[in-house]
LOKERO-519794 format. One record per residue (C-alpha): residue number from 1; residue in one letter; x, y, z. Coordinates in steps of 0.001 Angstrom, whole numbers. Example, Ala and Ser with C-alpha at 12.3 -4.5 7.8 and 13.67 -1.06 7.14 Angstrom:
<nodes>
NODE | 1 | A | 12300 | -4500 | 7800
NODE | 2 | S | 13670 | -1060 | 7140
</nodes>
This chain:
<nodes>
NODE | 1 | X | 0 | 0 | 0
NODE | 2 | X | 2174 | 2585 | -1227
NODE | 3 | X | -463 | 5528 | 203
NODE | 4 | X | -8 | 3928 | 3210
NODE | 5 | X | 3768 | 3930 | 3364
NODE | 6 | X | 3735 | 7211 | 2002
NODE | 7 | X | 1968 | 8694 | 5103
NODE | 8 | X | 3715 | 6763 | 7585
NODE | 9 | X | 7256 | 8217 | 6114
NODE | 10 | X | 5883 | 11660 | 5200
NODE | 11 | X | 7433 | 11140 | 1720
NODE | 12 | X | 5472 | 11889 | -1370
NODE | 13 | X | 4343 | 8496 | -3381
NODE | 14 | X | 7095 | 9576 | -6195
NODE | 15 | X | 10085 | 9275 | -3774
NODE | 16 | X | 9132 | 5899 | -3028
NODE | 17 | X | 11012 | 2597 | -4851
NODE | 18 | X | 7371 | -213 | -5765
NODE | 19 | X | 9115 | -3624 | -5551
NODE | 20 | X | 5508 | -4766 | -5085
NODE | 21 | X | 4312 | -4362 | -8725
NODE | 22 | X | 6742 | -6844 | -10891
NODE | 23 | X | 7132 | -4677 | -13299
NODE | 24 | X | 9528 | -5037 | -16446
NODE | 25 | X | 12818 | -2823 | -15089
NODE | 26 | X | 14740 | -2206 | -18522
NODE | 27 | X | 11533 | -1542 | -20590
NODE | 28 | X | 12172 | 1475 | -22310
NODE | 29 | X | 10009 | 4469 | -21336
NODE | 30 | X | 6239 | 5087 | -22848
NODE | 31 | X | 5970 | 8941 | -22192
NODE | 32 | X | 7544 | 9510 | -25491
NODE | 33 | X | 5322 | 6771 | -26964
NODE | 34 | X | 1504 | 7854 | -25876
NODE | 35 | X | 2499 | 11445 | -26536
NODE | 36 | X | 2253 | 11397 | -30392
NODE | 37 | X | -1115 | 9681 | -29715
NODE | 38 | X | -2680 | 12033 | -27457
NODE | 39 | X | -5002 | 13157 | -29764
NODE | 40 | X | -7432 | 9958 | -30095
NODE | 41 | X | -8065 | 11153 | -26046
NODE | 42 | X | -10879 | 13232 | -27600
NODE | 43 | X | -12966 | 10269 | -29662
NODE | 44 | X | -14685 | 6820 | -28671
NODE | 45 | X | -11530 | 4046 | -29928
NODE | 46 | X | -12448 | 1320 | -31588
NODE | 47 | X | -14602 | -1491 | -30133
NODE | 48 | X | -12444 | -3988 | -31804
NODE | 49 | X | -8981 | -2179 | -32105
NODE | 50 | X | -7563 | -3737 | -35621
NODE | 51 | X | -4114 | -2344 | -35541
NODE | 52 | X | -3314 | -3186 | -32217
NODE | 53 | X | -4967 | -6549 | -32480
NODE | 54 | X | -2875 | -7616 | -35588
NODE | 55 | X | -56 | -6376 | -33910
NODE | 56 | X | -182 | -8460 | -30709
NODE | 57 | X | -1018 | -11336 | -32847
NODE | 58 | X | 2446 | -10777 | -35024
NODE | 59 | X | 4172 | -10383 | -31141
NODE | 60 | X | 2864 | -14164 | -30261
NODE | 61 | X | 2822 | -15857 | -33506
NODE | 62 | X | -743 | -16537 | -33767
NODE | 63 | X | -3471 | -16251 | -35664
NODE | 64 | X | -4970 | -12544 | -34879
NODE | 65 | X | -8740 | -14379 | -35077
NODE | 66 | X | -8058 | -15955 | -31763
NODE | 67 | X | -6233 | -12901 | -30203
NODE | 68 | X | -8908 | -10770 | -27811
NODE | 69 | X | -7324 | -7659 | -26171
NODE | 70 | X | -8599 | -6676 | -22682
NODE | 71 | X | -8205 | -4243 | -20293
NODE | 72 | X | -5386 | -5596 | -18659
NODE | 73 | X | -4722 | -9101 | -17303
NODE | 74 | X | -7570 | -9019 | -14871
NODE | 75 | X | -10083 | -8308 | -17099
NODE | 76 | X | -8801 | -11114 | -19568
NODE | 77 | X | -8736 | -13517 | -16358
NODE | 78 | X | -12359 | -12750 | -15553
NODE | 79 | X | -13788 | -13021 | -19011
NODE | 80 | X | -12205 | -16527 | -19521
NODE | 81 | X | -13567 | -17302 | -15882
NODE | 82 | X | -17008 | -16796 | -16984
NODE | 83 | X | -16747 | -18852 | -20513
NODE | 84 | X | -15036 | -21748 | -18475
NODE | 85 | X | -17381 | -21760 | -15377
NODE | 86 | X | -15422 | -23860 | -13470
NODE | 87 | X | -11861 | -24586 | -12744
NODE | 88 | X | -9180 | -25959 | -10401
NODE | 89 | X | -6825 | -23529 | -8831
NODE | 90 | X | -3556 | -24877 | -6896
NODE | 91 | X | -4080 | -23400 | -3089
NODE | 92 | X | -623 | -21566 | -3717
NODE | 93 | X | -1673 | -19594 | -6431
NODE | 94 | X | -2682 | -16486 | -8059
NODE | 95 | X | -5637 | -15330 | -6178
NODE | 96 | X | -7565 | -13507 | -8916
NODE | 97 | X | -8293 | -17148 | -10753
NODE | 98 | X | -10008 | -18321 | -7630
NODE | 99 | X | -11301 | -15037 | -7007
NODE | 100 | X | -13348 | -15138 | -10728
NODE | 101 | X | -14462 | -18219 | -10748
NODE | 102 | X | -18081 | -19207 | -10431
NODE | 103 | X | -16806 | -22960 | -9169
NODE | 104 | X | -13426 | -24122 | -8042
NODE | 105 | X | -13428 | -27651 | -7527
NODE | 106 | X | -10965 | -30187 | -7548
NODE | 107 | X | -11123 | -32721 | -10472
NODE | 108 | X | -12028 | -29163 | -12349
NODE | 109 | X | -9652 | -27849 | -15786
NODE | 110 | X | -6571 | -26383 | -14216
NODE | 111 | X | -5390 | -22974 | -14539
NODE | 112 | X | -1602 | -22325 | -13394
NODE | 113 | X | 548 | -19186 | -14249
NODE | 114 | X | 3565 | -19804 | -16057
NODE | 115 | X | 6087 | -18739 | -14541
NODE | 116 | X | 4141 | -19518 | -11299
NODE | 117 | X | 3457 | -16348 | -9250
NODE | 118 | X | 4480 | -15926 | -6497
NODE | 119 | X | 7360 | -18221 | -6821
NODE | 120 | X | 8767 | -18101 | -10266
NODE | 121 | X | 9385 | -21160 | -11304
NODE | 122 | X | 8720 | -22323 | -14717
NODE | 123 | X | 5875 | -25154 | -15452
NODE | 124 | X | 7268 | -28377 | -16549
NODE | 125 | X | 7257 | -28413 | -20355
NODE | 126 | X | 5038 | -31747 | -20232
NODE | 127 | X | 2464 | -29564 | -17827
NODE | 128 | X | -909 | -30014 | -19590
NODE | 129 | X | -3636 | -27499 | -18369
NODE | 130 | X | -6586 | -25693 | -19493
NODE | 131 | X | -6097 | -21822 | -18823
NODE | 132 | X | -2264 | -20644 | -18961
NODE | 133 | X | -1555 | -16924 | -17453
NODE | 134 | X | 1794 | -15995 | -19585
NODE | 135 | X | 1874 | -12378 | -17671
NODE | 136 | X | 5042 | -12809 | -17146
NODE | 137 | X | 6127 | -15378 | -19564
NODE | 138 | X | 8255 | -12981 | -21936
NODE | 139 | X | 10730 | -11638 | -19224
NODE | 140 | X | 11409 | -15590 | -17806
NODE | 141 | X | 12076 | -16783 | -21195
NODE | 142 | X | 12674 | -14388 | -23975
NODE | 143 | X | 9663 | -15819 | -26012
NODE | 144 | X | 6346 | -14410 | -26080
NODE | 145 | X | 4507 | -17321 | -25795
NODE | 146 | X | 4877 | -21234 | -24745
NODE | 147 | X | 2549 | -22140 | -27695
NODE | 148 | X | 350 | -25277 | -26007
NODE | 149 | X | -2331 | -26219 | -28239
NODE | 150 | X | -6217 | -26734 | -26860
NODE | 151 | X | -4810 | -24189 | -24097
NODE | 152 | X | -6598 | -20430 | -23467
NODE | 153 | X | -4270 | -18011 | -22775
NODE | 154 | X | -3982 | -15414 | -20940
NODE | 155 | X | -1337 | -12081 | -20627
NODE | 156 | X | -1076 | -8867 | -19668
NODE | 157 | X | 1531 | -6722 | -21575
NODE | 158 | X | 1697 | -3863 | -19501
NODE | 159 | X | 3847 | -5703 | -17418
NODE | 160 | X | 6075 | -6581 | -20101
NODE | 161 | X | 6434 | -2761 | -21049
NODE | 162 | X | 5977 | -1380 | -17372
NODE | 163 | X | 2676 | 676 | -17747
NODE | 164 | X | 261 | -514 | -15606
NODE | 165 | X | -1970 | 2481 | -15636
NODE | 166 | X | -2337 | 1996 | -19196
NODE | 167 | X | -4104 | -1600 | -18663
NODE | 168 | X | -3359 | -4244 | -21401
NODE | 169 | X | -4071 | -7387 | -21703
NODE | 170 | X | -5426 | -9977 | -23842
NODE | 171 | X | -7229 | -13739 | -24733
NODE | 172 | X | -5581 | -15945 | -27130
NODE | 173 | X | -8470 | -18568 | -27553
NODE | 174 | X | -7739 | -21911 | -28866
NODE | 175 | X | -10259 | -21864 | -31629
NODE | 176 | X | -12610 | -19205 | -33173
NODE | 177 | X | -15457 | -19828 | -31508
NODE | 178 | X | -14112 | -19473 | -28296
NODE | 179 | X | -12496 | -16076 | -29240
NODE | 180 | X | -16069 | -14797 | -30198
NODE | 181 | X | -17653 | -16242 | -27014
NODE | 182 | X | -14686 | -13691 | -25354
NODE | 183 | X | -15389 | -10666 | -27105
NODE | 184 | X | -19337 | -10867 | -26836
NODE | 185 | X | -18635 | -10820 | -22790
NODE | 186 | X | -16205 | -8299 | -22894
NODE | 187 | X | -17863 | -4522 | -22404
NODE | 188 | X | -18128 | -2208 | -25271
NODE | 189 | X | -15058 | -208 | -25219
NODE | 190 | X | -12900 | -2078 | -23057
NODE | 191 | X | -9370 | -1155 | -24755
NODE | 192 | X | -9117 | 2435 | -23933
NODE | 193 | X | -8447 | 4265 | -27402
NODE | 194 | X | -4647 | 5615 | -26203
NODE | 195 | X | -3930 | 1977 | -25234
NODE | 196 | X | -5030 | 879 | -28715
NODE | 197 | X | -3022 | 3337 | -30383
NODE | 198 | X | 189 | 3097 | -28625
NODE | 199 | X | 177 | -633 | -28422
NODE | 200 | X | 1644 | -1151 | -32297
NODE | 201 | X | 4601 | 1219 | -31812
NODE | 202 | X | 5065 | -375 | -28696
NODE | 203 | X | 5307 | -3610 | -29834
NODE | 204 | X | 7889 | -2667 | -32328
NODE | 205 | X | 10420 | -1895 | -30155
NODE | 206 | X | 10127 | -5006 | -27811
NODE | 207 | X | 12786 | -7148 | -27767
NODE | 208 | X | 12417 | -10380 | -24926
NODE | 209 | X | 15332 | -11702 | -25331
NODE | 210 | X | 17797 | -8477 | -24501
NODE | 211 | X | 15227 | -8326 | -21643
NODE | 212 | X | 15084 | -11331 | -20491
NODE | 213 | X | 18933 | -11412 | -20706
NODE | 214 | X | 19194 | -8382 | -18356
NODE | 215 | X | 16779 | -9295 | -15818
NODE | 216 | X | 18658 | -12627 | -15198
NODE | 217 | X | 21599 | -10255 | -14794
NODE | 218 | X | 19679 | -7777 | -12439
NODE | 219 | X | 18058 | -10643 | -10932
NODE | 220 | X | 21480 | -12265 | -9837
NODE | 221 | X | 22644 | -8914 | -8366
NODE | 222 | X | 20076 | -8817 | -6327
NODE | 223 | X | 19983 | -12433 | -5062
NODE | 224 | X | 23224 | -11521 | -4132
NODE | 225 | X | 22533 | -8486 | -2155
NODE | 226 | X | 19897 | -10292 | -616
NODE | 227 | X | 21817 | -13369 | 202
NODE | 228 | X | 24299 | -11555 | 1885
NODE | 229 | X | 21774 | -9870 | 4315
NODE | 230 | X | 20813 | -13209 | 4834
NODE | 231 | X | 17981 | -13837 | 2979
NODE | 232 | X | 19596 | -16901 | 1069
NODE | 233 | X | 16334 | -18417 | 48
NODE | 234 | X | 14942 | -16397 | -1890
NODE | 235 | X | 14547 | -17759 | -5754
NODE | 236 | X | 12990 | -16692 | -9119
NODE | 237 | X | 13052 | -17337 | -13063
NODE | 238 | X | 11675 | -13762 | -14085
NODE | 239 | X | 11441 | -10730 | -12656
NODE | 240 | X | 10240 | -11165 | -9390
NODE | 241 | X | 11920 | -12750 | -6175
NODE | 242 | X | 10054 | -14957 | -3592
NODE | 243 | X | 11373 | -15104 | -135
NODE | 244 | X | 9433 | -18235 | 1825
NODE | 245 | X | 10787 | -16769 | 4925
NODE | 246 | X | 10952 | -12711 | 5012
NODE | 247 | X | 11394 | -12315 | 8680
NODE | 248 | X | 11670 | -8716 | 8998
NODE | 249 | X | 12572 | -7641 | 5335
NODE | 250 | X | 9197 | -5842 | 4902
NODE | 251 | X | 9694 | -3398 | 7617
NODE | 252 | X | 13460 | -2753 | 6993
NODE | 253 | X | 12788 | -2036 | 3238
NODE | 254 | X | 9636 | -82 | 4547
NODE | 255 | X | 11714 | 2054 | 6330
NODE | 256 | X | 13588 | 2916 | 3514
NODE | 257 | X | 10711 | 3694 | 1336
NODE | 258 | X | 10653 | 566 | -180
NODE | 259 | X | 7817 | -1499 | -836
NODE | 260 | X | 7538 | -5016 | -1706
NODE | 261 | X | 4892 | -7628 | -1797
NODE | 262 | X | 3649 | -8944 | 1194
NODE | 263 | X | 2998 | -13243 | 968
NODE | 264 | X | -473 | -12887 | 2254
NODE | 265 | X | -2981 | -13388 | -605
NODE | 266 | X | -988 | -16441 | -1741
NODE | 267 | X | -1565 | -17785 | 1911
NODE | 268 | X | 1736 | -17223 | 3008
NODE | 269 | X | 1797 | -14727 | 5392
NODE | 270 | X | 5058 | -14685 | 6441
NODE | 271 | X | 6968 | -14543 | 3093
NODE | 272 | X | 7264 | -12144 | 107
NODE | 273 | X | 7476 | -11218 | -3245
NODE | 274 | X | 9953 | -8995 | -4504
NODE | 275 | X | 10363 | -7000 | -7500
NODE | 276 | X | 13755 | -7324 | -9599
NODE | 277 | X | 14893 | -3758 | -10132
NODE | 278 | X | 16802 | -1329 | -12310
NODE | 279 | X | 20502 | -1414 | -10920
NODE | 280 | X | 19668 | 2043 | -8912
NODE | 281 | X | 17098 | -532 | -7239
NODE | 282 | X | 19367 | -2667 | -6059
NODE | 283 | X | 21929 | -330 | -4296
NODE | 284 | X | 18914 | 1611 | -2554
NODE | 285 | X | 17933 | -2301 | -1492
NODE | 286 | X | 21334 | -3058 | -510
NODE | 287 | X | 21820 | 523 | 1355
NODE | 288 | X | 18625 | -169 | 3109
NODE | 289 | X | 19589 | -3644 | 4398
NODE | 290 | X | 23006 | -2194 | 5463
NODE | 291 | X | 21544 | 701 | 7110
NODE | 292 | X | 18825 | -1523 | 8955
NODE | 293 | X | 21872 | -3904 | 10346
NODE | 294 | X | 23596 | -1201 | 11964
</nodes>
């Protein structure tokens, strides 16, 4: 709660390092991006936003029939929720699945994120289930997509290109009919008309791999840093840390005006998630631990 930590340090929001948001740290900025697109502010966009649709589709090497964009991940996770009707969510999970769902029940199609959030470990290639969440699929890998067949998917780029205010997300259905079942349930208008027109140019100048390349390096630096405050178990594939046991991390990095993710709504109370940072990230996290130990 970064309003809360804000008033408890008397520090504006700005001054403050999120490490609770897993964002994508080396995405290059979007300012420059949505400003030569300001002026579609003034007009209803597109119900079904061709461009940007097509575009997305070239990004994950699919047909753009079966791509549905959304506004945001959450809004693609509760559309597919209401097609499937019921599901089967692992207890250490995601909570929005469960949270969608009209039934969770054992037995029930599976839906796992890939890499698994909170922990960040990547599904076994011979994993078979029904509803994949690839949010964060891009940054673990350097590939857009996993590409299971009979599989919905589910993604939310604006954490691959670090604007979450901008919310977008999207459906690739397996087949067509399923795609059209998605967009009749989706509301009129759901891809705000800046989103839509910002999301081709951002496309084209993604590149996963060089990403995914530098948050293993970031990533590493900061396992470091963290290991030698002596939080050795923490582990991750992507972009995001998980510490089973935080102990006090929360409150030292609080104190700093750092916030990170706190274990609860995955059930795990006493753990965390932490965000992989720009390099300037780490040394605040590492001056922070130091600072706290003295």
């Amino acid at each position: 709660d970064l309003l809360a930590l804000s008033r408890m340090l008397g520090r504006p929001i700005e001054d403050l390092l999120d490490l609770s948001a897993s964002l994508n740290p080396v995405a290059p900025p979007v300012t420059q991006v949505l400003a030569r697109h300001l002026d579609v502010v003034g007009r209803y966009p597109a119900d079904h936003p061709a461009a940007a649709t097509a575009a997305v589709a070239e990004l994950l090497g699919v047909d753009r029939s079966l791509v549905v964009l959304t506004n945001g991940g959450a809004e693609a996770i509760a559309l597919v929720a209401a097609v499937e009707g019921r599901g089967w969510v692992d207890d250490f999970e995601f909570s929005l699945y469960a949270r969608h769902l009209p039934v969770v029940q054992r037995g029930a199609p599976r839906w796992r994120s890939d890499p698994h959030n909170p922990s960040g470990r990547l599904a076994p290639i011979t994993e078979v289930v029904r509803v994949r969440d690839e949010a964060f699929y891009a940054l673990a890998t350097g590939r857009w997509t996993r590409g299971d067949t009979n599989t919905v998917v589910v993604g939310s780029l604006t954490k691959s290109f670090a604007c979450p205010g901008l919310r977008l997300g999207y459906v690739v259905a397996p087949d067509d009919r399923y795609a059209d079942e998605i967009r009749r349930r989706r509301p009129r208008w759901s891809v705000s008309g800046l989103a839509a027109a910002a999301l081709p140019d951002l496309v084209d100048q993604a590149d996963a791999p060089a990403w995914s390349r530098r948050i293993g390096e970031l990533r590493k630096d900061l396992l470091g840093v963290l290991s030698a405050a002596g939080w050795s178990d923490a582990s991750g594939t992507t972009n995001f840390l998980w510490i089973p046991d935080a102990r006090d991390l929360t409150q030292r990095l609080a104190l700093a005006g750092i916030a990170v993710r706190s274990g609860h709504s995955f059930g795990h109370p006493e753990a965390v998630r932490i965000a992989v940072p720009s390099s300037a990230g780490i040394e605040a996290v590492e001056q922070a631990l130091a600072s706290g130990s003295s």
